[in-house]
MDAnalysis code that builds the backbone (N, CA, C; Angstrom):
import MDAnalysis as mda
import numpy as np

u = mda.Universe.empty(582, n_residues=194, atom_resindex=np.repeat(np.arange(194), 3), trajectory=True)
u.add_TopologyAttr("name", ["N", "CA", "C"] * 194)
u.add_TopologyAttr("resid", np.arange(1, 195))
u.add_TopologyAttr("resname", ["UNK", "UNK", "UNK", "UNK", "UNK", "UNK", "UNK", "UNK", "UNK", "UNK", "UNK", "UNK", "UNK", "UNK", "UNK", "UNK", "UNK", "UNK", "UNK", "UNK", "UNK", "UNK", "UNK", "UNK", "UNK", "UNK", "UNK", "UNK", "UNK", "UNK", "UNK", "UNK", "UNK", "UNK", "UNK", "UNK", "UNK", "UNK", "UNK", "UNK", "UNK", "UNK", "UNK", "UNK", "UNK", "UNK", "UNK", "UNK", "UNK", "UNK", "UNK", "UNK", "UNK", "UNK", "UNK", "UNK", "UNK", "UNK", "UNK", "UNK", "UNK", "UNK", "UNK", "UNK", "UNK", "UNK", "UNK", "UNK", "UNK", "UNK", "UNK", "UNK", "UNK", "UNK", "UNK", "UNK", "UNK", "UNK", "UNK", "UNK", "UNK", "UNK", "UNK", "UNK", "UNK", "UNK", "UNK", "UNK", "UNK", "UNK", "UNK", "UNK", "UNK", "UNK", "UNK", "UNK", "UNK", "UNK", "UNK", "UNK", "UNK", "UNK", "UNK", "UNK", "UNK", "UNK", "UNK", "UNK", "UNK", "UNK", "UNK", "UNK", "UNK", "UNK", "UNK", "UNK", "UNK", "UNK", "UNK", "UNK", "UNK", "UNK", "UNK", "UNK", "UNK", "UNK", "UNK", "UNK", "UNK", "UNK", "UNK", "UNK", "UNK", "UNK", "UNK", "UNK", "UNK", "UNK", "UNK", "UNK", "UNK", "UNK", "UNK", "UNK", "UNK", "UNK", "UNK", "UNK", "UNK", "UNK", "UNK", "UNK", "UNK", "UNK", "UNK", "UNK", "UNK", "UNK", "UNK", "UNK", "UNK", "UNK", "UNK", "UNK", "UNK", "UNK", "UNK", "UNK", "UNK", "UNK", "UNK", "UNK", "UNK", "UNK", "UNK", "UNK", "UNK", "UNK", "UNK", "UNK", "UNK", "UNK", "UNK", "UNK", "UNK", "UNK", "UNK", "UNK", "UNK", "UNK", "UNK", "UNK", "UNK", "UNK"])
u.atoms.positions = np.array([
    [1.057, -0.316, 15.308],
    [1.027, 0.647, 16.377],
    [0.745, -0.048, 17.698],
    [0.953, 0.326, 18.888],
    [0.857, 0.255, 20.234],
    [-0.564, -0.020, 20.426],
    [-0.676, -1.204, 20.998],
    [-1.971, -1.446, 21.428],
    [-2.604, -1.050, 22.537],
    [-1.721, -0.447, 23.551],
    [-2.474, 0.038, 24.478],
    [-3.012, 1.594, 24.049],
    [-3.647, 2.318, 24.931],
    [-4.424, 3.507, 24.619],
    [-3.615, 4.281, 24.159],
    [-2.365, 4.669, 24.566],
    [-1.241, 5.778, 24.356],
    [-0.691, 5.171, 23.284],
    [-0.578, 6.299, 22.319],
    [0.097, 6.841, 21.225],
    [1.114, 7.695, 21.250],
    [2.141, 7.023, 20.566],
    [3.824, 8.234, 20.951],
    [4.042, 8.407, 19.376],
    [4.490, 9.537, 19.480],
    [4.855, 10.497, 18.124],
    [5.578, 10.906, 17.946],
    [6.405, 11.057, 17.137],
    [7.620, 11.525, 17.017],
    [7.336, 12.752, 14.757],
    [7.650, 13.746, 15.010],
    [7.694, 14.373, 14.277],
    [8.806, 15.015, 13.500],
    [9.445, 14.944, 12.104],
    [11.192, 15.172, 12.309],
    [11.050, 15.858, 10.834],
    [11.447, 17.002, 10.704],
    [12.670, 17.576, 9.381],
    [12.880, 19.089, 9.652],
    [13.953, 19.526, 9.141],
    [14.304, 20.245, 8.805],
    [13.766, 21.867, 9.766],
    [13.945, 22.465, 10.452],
    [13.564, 23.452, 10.880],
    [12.677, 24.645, 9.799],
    [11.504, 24.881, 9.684],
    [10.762, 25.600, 8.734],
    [10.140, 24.674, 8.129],
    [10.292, 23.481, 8.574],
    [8.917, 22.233, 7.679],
    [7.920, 22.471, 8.439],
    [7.694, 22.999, 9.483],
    [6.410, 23.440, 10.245],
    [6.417, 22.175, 11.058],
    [7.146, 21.618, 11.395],
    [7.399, 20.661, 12.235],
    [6.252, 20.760, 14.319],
    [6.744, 21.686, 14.410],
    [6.350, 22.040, 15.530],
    [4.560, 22.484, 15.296],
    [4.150, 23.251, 14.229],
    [2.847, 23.071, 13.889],
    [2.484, 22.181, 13.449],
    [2.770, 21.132, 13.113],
    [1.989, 19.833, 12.902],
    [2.359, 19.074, 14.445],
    [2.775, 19.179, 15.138],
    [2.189, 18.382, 16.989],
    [1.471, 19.735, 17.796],
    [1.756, 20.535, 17.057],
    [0.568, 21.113, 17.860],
    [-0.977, 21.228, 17.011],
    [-1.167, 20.598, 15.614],
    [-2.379, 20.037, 15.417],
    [-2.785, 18.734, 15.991],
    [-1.988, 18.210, 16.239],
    [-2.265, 16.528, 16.295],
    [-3.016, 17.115, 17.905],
    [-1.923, 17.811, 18.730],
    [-2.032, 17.831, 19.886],
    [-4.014, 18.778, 20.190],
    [-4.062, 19.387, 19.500],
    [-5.348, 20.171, 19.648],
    [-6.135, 19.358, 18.772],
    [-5.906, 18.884, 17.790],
    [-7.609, 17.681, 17.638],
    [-7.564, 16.672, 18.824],
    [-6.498, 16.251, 19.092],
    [-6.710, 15.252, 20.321],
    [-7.384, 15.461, 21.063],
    [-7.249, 16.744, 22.122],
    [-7.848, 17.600, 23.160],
    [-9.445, 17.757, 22.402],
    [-9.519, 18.729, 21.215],
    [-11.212, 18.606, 20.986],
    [-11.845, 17.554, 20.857],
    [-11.025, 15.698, 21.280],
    [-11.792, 14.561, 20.968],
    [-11.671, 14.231, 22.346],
    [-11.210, 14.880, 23.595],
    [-11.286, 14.652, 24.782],
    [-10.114, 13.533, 25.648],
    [-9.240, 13.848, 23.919],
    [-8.196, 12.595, 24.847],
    [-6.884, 13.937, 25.697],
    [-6.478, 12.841, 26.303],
    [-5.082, 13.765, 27.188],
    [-3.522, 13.352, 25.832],
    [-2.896, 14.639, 26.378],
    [-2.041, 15.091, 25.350],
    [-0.772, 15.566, 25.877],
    [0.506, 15.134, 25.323],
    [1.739, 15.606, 26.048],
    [2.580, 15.907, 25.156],
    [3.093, 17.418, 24.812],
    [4.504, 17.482, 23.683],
    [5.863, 17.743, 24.448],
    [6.164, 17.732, 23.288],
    [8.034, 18.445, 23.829],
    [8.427, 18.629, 21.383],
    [9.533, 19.475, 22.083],
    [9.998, 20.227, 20.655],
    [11.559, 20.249, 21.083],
    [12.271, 19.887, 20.183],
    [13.565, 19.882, 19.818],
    [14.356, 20.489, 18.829],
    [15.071, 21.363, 18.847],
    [15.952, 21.887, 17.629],
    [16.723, 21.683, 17.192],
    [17.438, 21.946, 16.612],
    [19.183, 21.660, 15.852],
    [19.957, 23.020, 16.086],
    [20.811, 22.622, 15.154],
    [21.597, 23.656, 15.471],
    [21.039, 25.678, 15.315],
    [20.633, 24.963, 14.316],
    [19.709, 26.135, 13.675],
    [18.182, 26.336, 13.705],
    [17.363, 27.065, 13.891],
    [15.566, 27.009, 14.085],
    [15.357, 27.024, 12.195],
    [15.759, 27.340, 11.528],
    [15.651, 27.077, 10.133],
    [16.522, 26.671, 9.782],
    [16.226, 25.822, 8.877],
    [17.301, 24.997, 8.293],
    [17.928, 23.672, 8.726],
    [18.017, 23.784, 10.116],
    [18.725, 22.973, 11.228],
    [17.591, 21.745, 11.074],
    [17.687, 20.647, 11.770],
    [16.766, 19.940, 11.988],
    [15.931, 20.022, 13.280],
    [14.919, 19.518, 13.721],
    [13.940, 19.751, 14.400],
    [12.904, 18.214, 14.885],
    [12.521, 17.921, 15.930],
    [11.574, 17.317, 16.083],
    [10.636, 17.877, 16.749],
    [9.298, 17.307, 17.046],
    [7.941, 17.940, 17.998],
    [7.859, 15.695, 18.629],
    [7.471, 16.170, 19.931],
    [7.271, 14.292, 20.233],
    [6.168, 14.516, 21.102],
    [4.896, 13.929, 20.560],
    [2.990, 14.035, 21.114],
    [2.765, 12.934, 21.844],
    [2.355, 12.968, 22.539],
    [1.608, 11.536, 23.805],
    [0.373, 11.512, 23.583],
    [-0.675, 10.691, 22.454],
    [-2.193, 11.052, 22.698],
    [-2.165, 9.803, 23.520],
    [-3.354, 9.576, 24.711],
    [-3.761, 8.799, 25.090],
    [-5.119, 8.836, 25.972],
    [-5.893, 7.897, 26.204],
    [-7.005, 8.137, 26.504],
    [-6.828, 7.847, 27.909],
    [-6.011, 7.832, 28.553],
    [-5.574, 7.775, 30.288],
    [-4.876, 8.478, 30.111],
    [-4.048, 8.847, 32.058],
    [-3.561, 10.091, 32.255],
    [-1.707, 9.181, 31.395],
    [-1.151, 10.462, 30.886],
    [-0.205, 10.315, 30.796],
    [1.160, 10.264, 31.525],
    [2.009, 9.413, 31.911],
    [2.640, 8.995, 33.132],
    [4.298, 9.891, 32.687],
    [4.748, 9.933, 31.733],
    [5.864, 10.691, 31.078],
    [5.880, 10.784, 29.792],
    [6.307, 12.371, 29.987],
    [6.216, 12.813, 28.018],
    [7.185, 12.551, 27.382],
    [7.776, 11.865, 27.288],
    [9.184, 11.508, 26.679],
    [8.550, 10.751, 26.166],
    [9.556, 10.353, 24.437],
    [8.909, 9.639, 23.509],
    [10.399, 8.982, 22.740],
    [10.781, 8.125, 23.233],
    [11.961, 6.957, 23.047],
    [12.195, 5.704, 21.972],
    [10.759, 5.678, 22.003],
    [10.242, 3.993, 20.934],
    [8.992, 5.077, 20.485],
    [8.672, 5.893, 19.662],
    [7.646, 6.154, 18.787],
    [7.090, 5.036, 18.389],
    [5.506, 4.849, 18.388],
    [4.401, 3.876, 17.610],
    [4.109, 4.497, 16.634],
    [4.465, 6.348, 16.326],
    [4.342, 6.656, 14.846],
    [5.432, 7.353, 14.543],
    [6.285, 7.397, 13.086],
    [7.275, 8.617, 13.125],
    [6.834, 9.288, 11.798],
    [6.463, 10.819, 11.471],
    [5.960, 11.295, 10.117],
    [7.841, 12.082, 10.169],
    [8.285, 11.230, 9.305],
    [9.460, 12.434, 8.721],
    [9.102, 13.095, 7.416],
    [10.062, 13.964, 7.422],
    [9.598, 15.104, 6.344],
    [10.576, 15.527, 5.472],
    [11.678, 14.874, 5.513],
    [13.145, 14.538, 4.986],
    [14.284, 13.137, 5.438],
    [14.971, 13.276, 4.246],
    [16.168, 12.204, 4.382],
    [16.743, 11.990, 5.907],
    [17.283, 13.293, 6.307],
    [18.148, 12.488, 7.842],
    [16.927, 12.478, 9.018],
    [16.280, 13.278, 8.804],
    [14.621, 12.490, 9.209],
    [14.596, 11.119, 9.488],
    [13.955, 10.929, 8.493],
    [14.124, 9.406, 8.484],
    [15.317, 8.302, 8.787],
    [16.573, 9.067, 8.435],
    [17.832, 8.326, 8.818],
    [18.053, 7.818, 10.435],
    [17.684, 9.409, 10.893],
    [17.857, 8.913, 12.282],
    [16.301, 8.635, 13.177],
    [14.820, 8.093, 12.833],
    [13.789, 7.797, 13.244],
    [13.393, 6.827, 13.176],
    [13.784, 6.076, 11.652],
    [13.268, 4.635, 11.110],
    [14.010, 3.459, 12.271],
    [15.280, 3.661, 12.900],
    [15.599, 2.526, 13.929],
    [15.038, 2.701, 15.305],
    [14.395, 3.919, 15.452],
    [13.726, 3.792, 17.210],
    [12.180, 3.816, 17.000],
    [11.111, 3.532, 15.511],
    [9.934, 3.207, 15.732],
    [9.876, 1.890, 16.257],
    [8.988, 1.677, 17.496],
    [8.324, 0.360, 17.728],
    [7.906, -0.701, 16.567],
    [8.612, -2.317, 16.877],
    [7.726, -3.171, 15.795],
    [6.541, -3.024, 16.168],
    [5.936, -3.077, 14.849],
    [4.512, -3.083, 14.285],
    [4.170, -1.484, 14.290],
    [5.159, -0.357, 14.513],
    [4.684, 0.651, 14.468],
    [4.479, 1.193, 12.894],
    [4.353, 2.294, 12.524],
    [4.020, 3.377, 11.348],
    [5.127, 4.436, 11.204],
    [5.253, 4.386, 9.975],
    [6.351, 5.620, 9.770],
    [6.213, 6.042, 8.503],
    [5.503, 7.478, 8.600],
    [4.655, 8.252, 7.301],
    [6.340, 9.131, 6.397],
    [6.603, 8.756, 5.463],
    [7.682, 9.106, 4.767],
    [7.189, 10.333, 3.729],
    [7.754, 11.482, 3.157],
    [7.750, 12.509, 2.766],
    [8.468, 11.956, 1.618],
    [8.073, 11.248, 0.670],
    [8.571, 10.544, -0.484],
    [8.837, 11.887, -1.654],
    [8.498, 12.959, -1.345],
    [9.197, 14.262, -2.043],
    [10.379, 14.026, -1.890],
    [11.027, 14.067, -0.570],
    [12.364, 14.509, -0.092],
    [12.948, 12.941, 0.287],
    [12.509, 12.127, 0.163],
    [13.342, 11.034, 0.216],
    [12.901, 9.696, -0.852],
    [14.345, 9.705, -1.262],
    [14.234, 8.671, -2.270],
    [15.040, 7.219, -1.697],
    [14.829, 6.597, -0.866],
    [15.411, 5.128, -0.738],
    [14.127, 4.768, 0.105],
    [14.653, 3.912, -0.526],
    [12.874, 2.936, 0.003],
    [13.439, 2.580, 1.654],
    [12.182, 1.229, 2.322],
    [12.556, 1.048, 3.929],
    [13.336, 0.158, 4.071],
    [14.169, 0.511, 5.215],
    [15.197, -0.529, 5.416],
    [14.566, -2.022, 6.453],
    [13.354, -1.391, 7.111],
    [13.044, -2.457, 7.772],
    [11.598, -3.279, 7.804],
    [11.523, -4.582, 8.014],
    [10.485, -5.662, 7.553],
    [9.618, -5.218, 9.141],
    [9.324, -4.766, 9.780],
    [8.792, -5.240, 11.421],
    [7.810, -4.121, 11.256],
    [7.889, -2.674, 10.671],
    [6.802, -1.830, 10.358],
    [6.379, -1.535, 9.258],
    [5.403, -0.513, 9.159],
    [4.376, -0.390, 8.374],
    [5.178, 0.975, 7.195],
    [5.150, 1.323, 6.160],
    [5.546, 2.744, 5.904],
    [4.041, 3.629, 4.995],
    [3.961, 4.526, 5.219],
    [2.962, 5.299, 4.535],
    [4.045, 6.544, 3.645],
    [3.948, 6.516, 2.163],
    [4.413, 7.282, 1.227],
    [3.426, 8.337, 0.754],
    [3.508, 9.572, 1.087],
    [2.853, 10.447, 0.418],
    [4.071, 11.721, 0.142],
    [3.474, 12.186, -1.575],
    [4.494, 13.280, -1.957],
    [4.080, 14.713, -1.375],
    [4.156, 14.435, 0.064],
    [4.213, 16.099, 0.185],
    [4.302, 17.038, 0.200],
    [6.045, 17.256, -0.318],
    [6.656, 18.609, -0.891],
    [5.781, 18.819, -2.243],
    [5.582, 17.491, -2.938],
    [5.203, 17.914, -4.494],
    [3.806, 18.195, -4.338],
    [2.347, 17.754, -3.095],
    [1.291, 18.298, -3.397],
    [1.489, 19.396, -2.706],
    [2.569, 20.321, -1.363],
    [2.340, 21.649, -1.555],
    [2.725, 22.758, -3.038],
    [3.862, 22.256, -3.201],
    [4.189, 22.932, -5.236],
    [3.063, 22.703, -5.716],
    [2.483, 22.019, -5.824],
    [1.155, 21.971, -6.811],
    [-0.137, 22.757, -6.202],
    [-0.054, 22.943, -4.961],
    [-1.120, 24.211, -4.311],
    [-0.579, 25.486, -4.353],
    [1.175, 25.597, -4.860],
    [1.412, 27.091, -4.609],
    [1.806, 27.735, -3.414],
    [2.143, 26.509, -2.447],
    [3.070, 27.215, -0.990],
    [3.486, 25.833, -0.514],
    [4.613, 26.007, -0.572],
    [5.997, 24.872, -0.281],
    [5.624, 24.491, 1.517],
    [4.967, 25.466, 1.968],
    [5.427, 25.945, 3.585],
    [3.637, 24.951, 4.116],
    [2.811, 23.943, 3.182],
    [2.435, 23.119, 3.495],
    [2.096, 21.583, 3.587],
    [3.342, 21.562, 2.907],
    [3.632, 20.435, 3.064],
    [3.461, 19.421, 4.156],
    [3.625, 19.869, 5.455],
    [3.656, 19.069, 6.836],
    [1.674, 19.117, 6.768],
    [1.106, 20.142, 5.980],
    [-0.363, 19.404, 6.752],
    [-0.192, 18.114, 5.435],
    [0.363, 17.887, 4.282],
    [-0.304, 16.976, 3.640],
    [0.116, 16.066, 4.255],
    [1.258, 15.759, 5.255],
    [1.732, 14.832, 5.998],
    [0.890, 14.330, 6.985],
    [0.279, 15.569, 7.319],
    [-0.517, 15.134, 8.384],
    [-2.067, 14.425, 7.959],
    [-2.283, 15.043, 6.846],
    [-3.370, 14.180, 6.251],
    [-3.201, 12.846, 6.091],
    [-1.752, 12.028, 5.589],
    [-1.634, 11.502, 5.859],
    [-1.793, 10.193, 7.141],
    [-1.271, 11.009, 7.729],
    [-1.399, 10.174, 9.224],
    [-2.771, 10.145, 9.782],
    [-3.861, 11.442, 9.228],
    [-4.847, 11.077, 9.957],
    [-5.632, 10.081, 9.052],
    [-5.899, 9.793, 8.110],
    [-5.832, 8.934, 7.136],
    [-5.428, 7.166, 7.802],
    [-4.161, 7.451, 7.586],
    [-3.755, 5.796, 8.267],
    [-3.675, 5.293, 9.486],
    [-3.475, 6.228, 10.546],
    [-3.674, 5.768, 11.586],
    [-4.626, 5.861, 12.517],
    [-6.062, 6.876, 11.755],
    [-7.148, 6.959, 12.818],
    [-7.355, 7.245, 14.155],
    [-6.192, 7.508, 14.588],
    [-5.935, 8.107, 15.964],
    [-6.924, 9.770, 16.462],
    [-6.888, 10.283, 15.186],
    [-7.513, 11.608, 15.521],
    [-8.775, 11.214, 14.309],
    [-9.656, 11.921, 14.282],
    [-10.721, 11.970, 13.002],
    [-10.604, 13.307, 12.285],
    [-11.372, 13.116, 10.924],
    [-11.011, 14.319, 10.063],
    [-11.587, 15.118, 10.752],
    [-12.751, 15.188, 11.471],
    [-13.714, 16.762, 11.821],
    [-12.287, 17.278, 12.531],
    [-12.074, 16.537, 13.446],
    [-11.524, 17.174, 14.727],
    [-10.130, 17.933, 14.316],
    [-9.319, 17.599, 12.980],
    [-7.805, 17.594, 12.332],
    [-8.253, 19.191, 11.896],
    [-9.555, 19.289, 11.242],
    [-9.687, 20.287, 10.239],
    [-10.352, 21.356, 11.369],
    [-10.986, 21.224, 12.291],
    [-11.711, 22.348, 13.348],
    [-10.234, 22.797, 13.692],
    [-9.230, 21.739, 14.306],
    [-7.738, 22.059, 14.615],
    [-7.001, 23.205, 13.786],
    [-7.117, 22.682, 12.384],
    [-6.587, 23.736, 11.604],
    [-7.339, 25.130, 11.462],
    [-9.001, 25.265, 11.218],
    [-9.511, 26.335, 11.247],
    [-9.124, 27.479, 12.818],
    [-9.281, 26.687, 13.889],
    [-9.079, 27.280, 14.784],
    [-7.789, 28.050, 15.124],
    [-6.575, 27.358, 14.995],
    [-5.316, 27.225, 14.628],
    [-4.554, 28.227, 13.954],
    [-5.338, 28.751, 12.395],
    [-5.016, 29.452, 11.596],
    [-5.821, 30.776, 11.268],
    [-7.407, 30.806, 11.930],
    [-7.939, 31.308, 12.474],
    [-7.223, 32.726, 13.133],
    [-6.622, 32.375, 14.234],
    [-6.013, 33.215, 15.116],
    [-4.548, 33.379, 14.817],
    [-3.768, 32.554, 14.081],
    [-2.668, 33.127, 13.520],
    [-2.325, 33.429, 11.901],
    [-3.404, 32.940, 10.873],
    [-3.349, 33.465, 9.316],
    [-4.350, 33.414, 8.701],
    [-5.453, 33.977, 9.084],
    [-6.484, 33.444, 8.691],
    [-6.462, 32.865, 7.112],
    [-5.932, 33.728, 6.124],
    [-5.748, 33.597, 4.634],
    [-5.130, 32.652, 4.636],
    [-4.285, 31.834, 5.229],
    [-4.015, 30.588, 5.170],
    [-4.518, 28.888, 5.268],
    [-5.898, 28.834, 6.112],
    [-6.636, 28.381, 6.553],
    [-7.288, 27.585, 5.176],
    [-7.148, 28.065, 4.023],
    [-8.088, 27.175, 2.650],
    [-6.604, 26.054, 2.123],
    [-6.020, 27.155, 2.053],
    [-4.658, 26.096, 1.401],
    [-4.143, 25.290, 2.211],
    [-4.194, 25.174, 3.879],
    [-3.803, 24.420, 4.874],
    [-5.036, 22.999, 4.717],
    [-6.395, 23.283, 4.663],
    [-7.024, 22.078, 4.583],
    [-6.941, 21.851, 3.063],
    [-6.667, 22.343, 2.336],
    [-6.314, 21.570, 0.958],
    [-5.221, 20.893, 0.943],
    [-4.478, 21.238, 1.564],
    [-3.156, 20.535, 1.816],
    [-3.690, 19.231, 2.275],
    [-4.277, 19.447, 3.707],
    [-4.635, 18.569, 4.483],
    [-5.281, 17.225, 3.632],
    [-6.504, 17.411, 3.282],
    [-7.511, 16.740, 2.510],
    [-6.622, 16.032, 0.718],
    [-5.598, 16.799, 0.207],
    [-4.910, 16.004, -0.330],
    [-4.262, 14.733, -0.483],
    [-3.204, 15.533, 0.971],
    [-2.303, 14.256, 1.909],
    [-3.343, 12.924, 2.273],
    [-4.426, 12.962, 2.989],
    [-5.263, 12.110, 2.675],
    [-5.088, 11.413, 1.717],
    [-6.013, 11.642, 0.004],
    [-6.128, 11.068, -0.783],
    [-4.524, 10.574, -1.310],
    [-3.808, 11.485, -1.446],
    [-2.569, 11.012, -2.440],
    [-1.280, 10.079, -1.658],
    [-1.811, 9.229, -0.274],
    [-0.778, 8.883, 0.256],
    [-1.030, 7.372, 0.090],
    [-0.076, 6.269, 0.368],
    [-0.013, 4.741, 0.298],
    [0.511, 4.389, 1.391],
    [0.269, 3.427, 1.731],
    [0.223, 2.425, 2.983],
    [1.114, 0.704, 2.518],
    [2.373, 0.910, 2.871],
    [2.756, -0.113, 2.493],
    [3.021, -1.073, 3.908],
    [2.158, -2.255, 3.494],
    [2.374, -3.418, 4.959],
    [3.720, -4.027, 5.047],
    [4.459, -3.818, 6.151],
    [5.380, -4.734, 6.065],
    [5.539, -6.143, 5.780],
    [4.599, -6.627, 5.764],
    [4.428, -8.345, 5.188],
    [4.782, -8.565, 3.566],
    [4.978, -7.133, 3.073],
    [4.596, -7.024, 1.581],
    [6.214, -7.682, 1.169],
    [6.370, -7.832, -0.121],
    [7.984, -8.021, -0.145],
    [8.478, -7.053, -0.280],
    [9.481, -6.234, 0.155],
    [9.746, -4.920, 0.071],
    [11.366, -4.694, -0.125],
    [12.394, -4.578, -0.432],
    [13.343, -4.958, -0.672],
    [14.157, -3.665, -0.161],
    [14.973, -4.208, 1.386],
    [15.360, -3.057, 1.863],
    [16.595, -2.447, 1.466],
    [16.696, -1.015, 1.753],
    [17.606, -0.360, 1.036],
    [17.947, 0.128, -0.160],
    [16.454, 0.041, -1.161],
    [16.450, 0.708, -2.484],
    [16.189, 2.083, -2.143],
])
């Protein structure tokens, strides 16, 4: 990842992966940890179904433009996800893969990849439709950018005011993605294109 203070994000699948609610968690634990925060949201052709990105600026200075071109992180959440994200992360950046929905390993040696089965730990909680927090557990997990208090106040608050009954299975999600995800170093031998 980017060594200076700012963090660029890039968020990608499928329209209804909750795409757009997972940068606006990232984006509100950021803010309750006092850093400055910048999104933008993109659609496809379709708001379901279609594909979708959300792209977050955390940084601990003011942010100069929200545009996000070279991501230092990309969490995809499907195949053309990843098809079209894995060539514009920054070397040495992170790119959290949804190893539910995609089966070919990384094509490139210069970053980092984090594998967690997210589609399969929301099926195993009983709602498909949280998958993106186990993603996000993920990321808060490997890249430390946000901390757990601040991810999970995000979600209580978050879901709070728009489901409340949703709010147990969202941090279970969450707190899963955590535990059930891997961190593979690019130094590792990794053999691209499986």
């Amino acid at each position: 990842m980017s060594q200076t203070s700012e963090t660029r994000i890039i968020i990608a699948g499928f329209g209804g992966q909750g795409v757009v609610l997972t940068g606006n968690l990232v984006a509100r634990a950021a803010l309750i940890e006092g850093k400055n925060v910048t999104g933008m949201v993109a659609y496809g052709a379709e708001m379901r179904g279609g594909t979708a990105f959300a792209a977050v600026i955390v940084s601990d200075e003011e942010i100069a433009c929200p545009f996000v071109e070279v991501p230092d992180v990309a969490i995809v959440l499907n195949q053309p996800s990843l098809d079209k994200f894995e060539p514009d992360v920054a070397a040495g950046g992170l790119l959290l893969v949804n190893s539910s929905l995609v089966k070919r390993g990384p094509r490139r040696k210069d970053i980092d990849y984090v594998w967690v089965p997210a589609t399969d730990i929301a099926q195993s909680l009983g709602n498909l439709k949280v998958a993106n927090l186990a993603a996000l557990g993920a990321f808060v997990r490997h890249t430390g950018l946000i901390g757990r208090k601040s991810i999970e106040k995000a979600v209580e608050e978050l879901f709070s005011m728009k489901n409340p009954a949703m709010t147990a299975v969202n941090l279970a999600a969450l707190n899963a993605g955590m535990e059930q995800s891997r961190l593979e170093k690019a130094a590792s031998k990794l053999q691209a294109g499986k």
